[in-house]
C-alpha positions as CSV (number, residue, x, y, z in Angstrom):
1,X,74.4,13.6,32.8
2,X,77.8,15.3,33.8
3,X,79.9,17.4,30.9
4,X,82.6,15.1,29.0
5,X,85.9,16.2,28.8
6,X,88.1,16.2,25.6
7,X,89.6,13.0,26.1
8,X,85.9,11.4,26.5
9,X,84.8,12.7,23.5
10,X,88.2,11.6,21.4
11,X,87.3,8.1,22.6
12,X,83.6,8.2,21.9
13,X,84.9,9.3,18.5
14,X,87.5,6.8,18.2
15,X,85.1,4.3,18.7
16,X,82.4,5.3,15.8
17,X,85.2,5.8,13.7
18,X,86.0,1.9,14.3
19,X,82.1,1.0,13.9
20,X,82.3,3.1,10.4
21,X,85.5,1.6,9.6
22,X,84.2,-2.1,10.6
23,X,80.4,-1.1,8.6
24,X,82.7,-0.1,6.0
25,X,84.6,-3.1,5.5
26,X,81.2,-5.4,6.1
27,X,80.0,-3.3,2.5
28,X,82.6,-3.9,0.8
29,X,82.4,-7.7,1.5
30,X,78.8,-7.8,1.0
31,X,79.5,-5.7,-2.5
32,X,82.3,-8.7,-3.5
33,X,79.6,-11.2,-2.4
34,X,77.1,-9.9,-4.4
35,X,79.2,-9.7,-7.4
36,X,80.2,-13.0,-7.2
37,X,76.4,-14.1,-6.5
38,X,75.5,-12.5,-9.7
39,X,79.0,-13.7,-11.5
40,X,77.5,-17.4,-10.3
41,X,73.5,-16.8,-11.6
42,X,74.8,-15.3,-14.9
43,X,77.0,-18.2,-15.4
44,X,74.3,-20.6,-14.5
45,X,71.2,-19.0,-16.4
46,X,74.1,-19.1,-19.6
47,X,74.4,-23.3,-18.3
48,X,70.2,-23.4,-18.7
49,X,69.8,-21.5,-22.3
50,X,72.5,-24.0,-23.0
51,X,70.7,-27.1,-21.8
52,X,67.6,-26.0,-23.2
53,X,69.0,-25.7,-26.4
54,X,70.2,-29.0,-26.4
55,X,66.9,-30.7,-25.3
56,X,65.7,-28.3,-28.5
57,X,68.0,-30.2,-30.7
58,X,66.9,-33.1,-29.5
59,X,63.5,-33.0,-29.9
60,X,64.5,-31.8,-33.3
61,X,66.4,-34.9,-34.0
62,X,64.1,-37.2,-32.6
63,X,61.0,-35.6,-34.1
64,X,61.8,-34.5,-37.8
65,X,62.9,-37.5,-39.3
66,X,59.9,-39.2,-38.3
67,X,57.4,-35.9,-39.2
68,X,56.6,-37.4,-42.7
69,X,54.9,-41.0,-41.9
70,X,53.2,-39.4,-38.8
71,X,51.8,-36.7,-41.3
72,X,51.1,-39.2,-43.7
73,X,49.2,-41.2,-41.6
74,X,46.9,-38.3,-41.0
75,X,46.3,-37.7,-45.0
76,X,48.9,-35.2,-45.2
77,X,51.6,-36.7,-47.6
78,X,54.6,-34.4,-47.1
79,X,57.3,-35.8,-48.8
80,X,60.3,-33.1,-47.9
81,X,61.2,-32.1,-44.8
82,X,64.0,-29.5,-44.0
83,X,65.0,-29.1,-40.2
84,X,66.7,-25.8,-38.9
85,X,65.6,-23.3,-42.2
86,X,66.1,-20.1,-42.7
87,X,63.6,-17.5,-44.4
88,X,65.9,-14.3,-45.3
89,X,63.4,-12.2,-48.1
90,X,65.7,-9.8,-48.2
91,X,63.9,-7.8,-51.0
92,X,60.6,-7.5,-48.5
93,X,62.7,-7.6,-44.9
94,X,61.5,-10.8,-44.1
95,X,63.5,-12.6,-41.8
96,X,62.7,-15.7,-39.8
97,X,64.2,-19.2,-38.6
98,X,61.9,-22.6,-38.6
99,X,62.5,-25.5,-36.9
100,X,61.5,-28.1,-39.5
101,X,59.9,-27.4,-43.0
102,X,57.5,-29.8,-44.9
103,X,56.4,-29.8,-48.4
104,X,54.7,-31.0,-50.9
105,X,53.3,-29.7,-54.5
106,X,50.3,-28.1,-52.8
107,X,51.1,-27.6,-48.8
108,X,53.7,-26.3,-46.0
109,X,54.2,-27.7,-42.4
110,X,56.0,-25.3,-40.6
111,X,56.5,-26.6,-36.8
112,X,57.9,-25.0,-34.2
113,X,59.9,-27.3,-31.7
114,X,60.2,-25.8,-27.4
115,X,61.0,-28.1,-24.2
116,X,58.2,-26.6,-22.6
117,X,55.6,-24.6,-25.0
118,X,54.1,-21.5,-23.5
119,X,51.1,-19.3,-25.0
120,X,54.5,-16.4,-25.9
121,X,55.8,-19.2,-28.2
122,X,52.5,-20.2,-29.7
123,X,51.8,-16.6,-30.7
124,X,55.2,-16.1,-31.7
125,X,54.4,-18.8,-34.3
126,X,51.1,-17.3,-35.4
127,X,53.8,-14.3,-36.4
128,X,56.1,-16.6,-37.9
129,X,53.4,-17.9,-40.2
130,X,51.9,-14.4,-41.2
131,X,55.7,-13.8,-42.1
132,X,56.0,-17.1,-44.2
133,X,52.2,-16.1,-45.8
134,X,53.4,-12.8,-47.0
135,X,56.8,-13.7,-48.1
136,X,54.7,-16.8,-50.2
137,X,52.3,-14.0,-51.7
138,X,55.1,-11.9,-52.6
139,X,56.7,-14.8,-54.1
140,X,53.7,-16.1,-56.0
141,X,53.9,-19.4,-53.8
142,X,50.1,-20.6,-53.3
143,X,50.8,-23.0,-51.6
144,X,48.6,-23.2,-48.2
145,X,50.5,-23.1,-45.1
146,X,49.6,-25.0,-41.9
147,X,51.5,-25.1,-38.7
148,X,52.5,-27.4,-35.5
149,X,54.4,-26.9,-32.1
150,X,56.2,-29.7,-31.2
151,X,56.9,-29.7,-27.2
152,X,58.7,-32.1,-25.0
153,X,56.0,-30.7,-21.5
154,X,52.9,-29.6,-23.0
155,X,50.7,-28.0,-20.1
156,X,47.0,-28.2,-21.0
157,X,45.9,-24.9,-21.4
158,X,49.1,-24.4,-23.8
159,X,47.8,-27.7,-25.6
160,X,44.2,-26.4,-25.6
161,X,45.9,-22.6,-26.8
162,X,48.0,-24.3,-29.5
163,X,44.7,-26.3,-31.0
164,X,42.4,-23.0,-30.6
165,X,45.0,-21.1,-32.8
166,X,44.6,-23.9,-35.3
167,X,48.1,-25.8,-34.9
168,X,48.4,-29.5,-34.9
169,X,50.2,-30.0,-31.6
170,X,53.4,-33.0,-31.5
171,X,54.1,-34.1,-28.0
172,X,55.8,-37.3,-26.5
173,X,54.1,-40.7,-26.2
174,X,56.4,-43.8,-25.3
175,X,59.4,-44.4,-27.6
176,X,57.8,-42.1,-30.0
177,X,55.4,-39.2,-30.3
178,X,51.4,-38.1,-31.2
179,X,50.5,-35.5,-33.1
180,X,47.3,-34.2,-32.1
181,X,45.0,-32.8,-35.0
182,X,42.5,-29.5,-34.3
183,X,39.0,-31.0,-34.6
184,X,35.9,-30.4,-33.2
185,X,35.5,-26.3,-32.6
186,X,38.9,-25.9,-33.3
187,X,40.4,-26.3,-37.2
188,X,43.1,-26.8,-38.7
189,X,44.5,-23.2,-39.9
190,X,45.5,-22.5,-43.3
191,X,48.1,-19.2,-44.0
């Protein structure tokens, strides 16, 4: 390999100053492109929690107005029924939202309503009641508390889950809806 002269080396130089130049520009593109790729998922994961919240609704609507003859028919005669309520004890710091509330003289349904149940949301009703239990006791409610999910897809381990931690479980069946009571090894749980 011969010696280059100046004029070599300038255009050797030139040239990977155009390939920087050129990777440079091929950055900045990919940067905007991933900007605007994560512009778009943001904007479509905001469009999901969106949908999902209306299916929520939904099931709401369709499920809570008919929660006290399907209770009944199981020998629980609830005869109020309160949809989207609000527990804010603020004397005790005890904060929580319920998707429907039943009552009568001597018992609470509390049921938790997801398009798609998962064991995160079952346990994060097992808290909600242990809230609801202590705010009662603080309040001198005796009342006994029970609790349901309500769930447009149940999976079966979910279903299974939700019985095991003593919920009655509401899912879809036709034009209307089952709710399924914990028997056998499981129970109904009382807070």
């Amino acid at each position: 390999m011969g010696v280059q002269t100046v004029p070599e080396w300038r255009a050797v130089a030139d040239e990977i100053w155009a390939m920087l130049r050129e990777t440079a520009k091929k950055q900045e593109e990919t940067g905007r492109q991933m900007e605007e790729t994560d512009r778009r998922m943001k904007e479509t994961d905001r469009r999901v929690g969106e949908l999902a919240n209306r299916f929520g609704e939904m099931v709401e609507h369709m499920v809570v107005p008919n929660l006290l003859s399907k209770f009944n028919e199981l020998g629980l005669p609830f005869t109020k029924a309160y949809p989207n309520a609000k527990i804010a004890d603020r004397a005790h710091n005890i904060f929580t939202g319920v998707d429907a509330f039943l009552e009568n003289g001597d018992r609470v349904m509390v049921v938790e309503t997801k398009t798609r149940p998962n064991v995160d949301d079952i346990d994060g009703h097992v808290e909600r009641m242990e809230k609801l239990r202590k705010s009662a006791d603080l309040h001198e409610d005796k009342r006994k508390y029970l609790g349901a999910v309500a769930g447009v897809v149940f999976g079966d381990s979910e279903k299974t889950y939700a019985l095991k931690k003593g919920f009655y479980v509401i899912e879809p069946s036709g034009d209307t809806f089952n709710i399924i009571e914990p028997r056998g090894s499981y129970y109904p749980r009382e807070w």
